[in-house]
C-alpha positions in Angstrom: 0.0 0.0 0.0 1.3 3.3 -0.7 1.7 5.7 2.0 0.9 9.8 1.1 1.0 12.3 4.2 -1.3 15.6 3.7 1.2 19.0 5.4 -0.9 21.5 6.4 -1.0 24.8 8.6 -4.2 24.4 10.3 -5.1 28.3 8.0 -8.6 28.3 6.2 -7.0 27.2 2.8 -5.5 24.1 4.3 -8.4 22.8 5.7 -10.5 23.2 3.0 -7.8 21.7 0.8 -7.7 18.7 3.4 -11.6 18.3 3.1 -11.7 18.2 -0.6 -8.5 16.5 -1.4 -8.6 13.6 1.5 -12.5 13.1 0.0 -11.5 11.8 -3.3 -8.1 9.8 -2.1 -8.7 6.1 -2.2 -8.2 4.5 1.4 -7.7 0.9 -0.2 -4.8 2.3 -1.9 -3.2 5.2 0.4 -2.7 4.8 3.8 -2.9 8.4 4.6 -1.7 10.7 7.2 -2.3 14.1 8.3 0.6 16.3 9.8 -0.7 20.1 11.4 3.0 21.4 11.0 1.2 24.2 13.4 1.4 21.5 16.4 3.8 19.2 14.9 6.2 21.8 14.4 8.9 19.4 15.0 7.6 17.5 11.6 8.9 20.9 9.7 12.0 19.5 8.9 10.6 16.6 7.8 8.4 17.9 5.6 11.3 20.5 3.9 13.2 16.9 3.0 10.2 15.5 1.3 10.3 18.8 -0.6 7.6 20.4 0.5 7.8 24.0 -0.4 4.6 25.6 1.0 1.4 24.2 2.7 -0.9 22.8 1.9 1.2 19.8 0.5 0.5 16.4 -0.5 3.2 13.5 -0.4 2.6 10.7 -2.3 5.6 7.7 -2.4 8.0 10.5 -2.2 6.2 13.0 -5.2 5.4 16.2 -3.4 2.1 17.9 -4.9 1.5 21.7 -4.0 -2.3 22.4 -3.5 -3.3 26.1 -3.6 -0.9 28.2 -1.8 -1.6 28.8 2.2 1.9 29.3 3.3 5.2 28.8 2.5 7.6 26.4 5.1 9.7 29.4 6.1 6.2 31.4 6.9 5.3 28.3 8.9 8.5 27.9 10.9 8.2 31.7 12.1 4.9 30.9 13.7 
């Protein structure tokens, strides 16, 4: 099973994002997890070496898709 983890910043954008996208994912195919890099700030780095440029971001087996722009990582790390 592949494994995809949805980044987001907890802002309006990223939750709508995580409604919409996590709605039409297939759970018999992605086992998927969410990361608030707002309260699992020390999942920031994490997320930069997956290549994640901005929230909200969605990994899939290593290929980073950007969704919309909410934030960028280094607006993220200041909060």
């Amino acid at each position: 099973m592949s494994k995809a983890v949805f980044y987001h910043a907890g802002c309006p954008i990223c939750v709508d994002a995580e409604q919409v996208v996590l709605r039409y994912l297939d759970e018999s195919k992605l086992n998927t997890e969410i990361v608030h890099l707002g309260t699992a700030r020390n999942r920031i780095e994490e997320a930069e070496s997956a290549g994640v440029q901005s929230v909200p971001a969605l990994v899939i087996d290593g290929n980073v898709y950007h969704i919309n722009y909410g934030a960028s990582l280094e607006d993220v790390k200041k909060g």
